[in-house]
C-alpha positions as a Markdown table, in Angstrom:
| # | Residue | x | y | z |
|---|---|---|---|---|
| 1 | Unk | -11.3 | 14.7 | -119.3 |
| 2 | Unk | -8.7 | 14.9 | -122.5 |
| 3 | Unk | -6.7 | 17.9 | -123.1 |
| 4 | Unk | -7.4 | 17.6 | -126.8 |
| 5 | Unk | -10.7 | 16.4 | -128.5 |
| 6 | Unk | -10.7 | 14.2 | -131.7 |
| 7 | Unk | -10.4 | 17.8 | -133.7 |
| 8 | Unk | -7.4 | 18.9 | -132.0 |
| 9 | Unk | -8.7 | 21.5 | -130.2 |
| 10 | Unk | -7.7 | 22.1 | -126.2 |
| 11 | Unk | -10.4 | 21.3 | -123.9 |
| 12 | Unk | -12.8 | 20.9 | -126.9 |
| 13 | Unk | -12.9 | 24.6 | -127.5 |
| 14 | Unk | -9.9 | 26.4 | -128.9 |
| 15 | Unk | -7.3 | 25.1 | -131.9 |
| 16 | Unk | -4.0 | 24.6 | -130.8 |
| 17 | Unk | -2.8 | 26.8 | -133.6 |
| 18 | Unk | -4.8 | 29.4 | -132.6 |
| 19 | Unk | -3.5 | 29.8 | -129.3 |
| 20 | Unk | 0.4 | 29.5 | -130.0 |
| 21 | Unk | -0.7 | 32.8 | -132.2 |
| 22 | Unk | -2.7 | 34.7 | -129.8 |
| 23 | Unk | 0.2 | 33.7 | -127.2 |
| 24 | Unk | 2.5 | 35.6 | -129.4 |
| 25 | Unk | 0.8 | 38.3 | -130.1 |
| 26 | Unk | 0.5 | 38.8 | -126.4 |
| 27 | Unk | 4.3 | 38.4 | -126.0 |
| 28 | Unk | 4.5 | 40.9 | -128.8 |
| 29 | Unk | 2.4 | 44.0 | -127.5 |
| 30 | Unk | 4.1 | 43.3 | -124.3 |
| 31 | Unk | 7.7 | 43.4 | -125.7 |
| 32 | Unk | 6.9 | 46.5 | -127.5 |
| 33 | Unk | 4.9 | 48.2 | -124.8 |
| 34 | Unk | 8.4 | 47.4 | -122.7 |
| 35 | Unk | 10.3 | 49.0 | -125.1 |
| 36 | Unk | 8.7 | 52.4 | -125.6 |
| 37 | Unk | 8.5 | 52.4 | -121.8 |
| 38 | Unk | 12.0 | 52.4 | -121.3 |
| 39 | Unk | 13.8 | 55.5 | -120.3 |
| 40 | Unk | 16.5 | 56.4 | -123.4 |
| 41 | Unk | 20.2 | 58.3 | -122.2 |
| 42 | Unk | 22.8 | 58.5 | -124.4 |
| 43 | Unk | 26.4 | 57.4 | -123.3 |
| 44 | Unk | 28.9 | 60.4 | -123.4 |
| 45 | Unk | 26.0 | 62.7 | -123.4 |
| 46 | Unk | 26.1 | 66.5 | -125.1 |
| 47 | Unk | 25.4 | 69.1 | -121.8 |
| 48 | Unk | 27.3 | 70.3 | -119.0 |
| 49 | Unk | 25.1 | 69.9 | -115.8 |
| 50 | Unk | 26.0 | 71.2 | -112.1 |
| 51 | Unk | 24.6 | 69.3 | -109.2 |
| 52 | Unk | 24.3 | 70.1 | -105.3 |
| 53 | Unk | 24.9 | 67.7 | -102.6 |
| 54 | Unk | 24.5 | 68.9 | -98.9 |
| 55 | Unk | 26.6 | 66.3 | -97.0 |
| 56 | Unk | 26.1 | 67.0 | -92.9 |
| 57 | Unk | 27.6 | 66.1 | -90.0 |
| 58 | Unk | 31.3 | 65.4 | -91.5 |
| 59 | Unk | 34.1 | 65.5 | -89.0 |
| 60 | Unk | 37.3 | 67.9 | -90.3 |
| 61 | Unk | 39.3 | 64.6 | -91.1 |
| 62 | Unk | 36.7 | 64.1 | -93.7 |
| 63 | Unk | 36.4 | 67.3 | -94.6 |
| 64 | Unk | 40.1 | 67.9 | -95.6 |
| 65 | Unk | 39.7 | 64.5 | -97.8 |
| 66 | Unk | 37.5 | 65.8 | -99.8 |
| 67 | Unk | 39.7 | 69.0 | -100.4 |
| 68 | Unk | 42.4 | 66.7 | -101.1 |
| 69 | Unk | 41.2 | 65.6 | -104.8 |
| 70 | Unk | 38.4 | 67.6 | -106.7 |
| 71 | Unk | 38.8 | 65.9 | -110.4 |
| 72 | Unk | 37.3 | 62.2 | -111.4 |
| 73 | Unk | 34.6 | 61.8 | -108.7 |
| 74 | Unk | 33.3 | 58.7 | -108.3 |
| 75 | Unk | 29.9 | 57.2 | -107.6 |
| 76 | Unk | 31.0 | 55.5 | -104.2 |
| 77 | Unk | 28.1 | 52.3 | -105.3 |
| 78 | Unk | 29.7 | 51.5 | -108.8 |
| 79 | Unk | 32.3 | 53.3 | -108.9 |
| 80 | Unk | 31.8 | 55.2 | -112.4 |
| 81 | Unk | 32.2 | 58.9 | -112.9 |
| 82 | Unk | 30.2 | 61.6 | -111.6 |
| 83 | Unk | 31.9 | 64.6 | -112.6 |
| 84 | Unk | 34.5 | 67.5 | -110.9 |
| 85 | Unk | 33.6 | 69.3 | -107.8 |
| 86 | Unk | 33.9 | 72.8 | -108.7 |
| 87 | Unk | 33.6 | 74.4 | -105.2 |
| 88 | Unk | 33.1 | 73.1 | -101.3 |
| 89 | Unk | 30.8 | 75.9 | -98.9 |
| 90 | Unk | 31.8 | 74.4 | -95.4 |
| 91 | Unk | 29.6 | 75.7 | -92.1 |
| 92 | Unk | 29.5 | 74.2 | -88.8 |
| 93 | Unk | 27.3 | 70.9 | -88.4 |
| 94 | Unk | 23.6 | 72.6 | -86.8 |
| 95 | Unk | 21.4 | 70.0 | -84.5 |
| 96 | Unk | 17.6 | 70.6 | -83.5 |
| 97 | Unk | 17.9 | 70.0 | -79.8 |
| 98 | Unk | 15.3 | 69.8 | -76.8 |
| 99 | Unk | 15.7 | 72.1 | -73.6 |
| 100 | Unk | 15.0 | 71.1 | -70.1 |
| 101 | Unk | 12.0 | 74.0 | -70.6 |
| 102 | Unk | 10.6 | 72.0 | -73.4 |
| 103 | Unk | 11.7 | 74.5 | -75.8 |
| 104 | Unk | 13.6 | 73.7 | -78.9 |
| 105 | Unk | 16.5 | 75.8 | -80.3 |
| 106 | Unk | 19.4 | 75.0 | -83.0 |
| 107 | Unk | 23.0 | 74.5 | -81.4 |
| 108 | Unk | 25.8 | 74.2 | -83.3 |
| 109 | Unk | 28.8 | 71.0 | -82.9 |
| 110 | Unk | 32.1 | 72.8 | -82.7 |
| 111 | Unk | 33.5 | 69.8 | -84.2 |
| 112 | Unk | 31.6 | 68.9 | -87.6 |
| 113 | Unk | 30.7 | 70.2 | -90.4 |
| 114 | Unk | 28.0 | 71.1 | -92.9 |
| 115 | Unk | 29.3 | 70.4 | -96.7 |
| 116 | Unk | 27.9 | 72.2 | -99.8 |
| 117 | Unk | 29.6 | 70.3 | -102.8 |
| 118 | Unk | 29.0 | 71.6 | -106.2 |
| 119 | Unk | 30.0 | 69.1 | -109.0 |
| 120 | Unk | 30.1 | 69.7 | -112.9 |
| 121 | Unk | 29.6 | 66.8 | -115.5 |
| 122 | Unk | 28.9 | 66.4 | -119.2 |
| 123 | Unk | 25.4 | 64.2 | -119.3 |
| 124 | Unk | 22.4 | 64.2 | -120.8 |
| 125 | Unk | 18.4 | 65.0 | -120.3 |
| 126 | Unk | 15.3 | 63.8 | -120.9 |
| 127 | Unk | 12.0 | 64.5 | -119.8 |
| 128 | Unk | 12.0 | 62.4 | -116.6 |
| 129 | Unk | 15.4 | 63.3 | -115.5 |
| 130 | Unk | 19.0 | 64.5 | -115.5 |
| 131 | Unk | 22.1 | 61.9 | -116.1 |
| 132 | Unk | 25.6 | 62.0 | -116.2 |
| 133 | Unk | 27.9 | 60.4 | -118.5 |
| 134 | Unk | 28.0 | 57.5 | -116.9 |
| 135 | Unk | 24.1 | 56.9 | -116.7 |
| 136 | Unk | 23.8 | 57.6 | -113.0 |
| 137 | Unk | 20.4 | 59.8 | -112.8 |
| 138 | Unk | 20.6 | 62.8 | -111.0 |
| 139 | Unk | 17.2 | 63.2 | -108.9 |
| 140 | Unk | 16.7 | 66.6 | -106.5 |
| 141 | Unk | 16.2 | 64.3 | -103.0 |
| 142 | Unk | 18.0 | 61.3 | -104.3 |
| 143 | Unk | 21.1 | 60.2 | -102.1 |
| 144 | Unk | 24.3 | 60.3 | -103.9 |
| 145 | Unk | 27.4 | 58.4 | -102.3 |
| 146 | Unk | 30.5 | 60.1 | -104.1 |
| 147 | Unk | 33.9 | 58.7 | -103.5 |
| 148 | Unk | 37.5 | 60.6 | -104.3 |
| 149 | Unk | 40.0 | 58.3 | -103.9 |
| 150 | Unk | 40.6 | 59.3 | -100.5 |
| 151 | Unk | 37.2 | 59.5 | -98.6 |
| 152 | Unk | 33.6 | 58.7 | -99.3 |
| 153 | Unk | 30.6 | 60.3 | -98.2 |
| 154 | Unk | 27.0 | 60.2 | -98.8 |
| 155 | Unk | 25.0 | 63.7 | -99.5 |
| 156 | Unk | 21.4 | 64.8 | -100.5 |
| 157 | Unk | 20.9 | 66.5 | -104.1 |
| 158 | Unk | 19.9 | 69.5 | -103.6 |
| 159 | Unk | 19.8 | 71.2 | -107.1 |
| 160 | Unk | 20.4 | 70.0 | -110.3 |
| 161 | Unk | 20.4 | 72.9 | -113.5 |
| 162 | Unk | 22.1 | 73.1 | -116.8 |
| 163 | Unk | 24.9 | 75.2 | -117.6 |
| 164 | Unk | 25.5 | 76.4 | -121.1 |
């Protein structure tokens, strides 16, 4: 069987022309369909958002790290800028343990620590999400690795608002 009849058409049924145009209008919807989908943030971006991370079970080494340096965060991943931590809430590290009764009760590590870190950053929003300068997206439930130079830890976002 030819690929082209004595007409030029492919498989006897379709001009060639023909199909290099449907094929690029295909490629077109599909380029422009990508586009819109896309998720616009502006670099620099024009409001001040505050973001939560609970960090657990951080031994006091770490802890006094952190307290060490509060300007220039950095994402730990990339390292690009995540803002300033603007306050630390420290309480002792809780674990859900088993007793030997079967029971279940909270008990408390004298040893490590719960962290609240509060950070502030200029960023921008859209309607799918919050992002600082730097395009990282700030998601409640995300994980966040921060890093400051002289430790780096890993936290939960807690809460993300924006400050006027």
């Amino acid at each position: 069987m030819k690929f082209f009849d004595e007409k030029g058409r492919l498989f006897g049924k379709i001009n060639i022309i023909d199909l290099l145009v449907i094929l690029i209008l295909i490629f077109a919807v599909v380029a422009v369909g990508i586009k819109f989908k896309q998720v616009k943030t502006t670099n620099g971006g024009d409001i001040t958002i505050e973001y939560t991370l609970r960090v657990e079970r951080l031994r006091q080494i770490s802890v006094d790290a952190i307290e060490k340096e509060y300007k220039n965060i950095q994402d730990a991943e990339n390292k690009k800028a995540v803002g300033d931590i603007i306050s630390v809430e420290k309480s002792l590290a809780k674990e859900l343990v088993r007793l030997d009764n079967g029971e279940y009760k909270f008990t408390e590590y004298d040893d490590k620590f719960d962290l609240l870190i509060t950070l502030r950053t200029k960023g921008s929003e859209t309607k799918e999400a919050y992002y600082t300068s730097s395009g990282k997206v700030l998601t409640v439930g995300d994980t966040l690795g921060i890093s400051n130079g002289h430790v780096q830890t890993f936290g939960e976002i807690i809460s993300v608002k924006v400050i006027d």
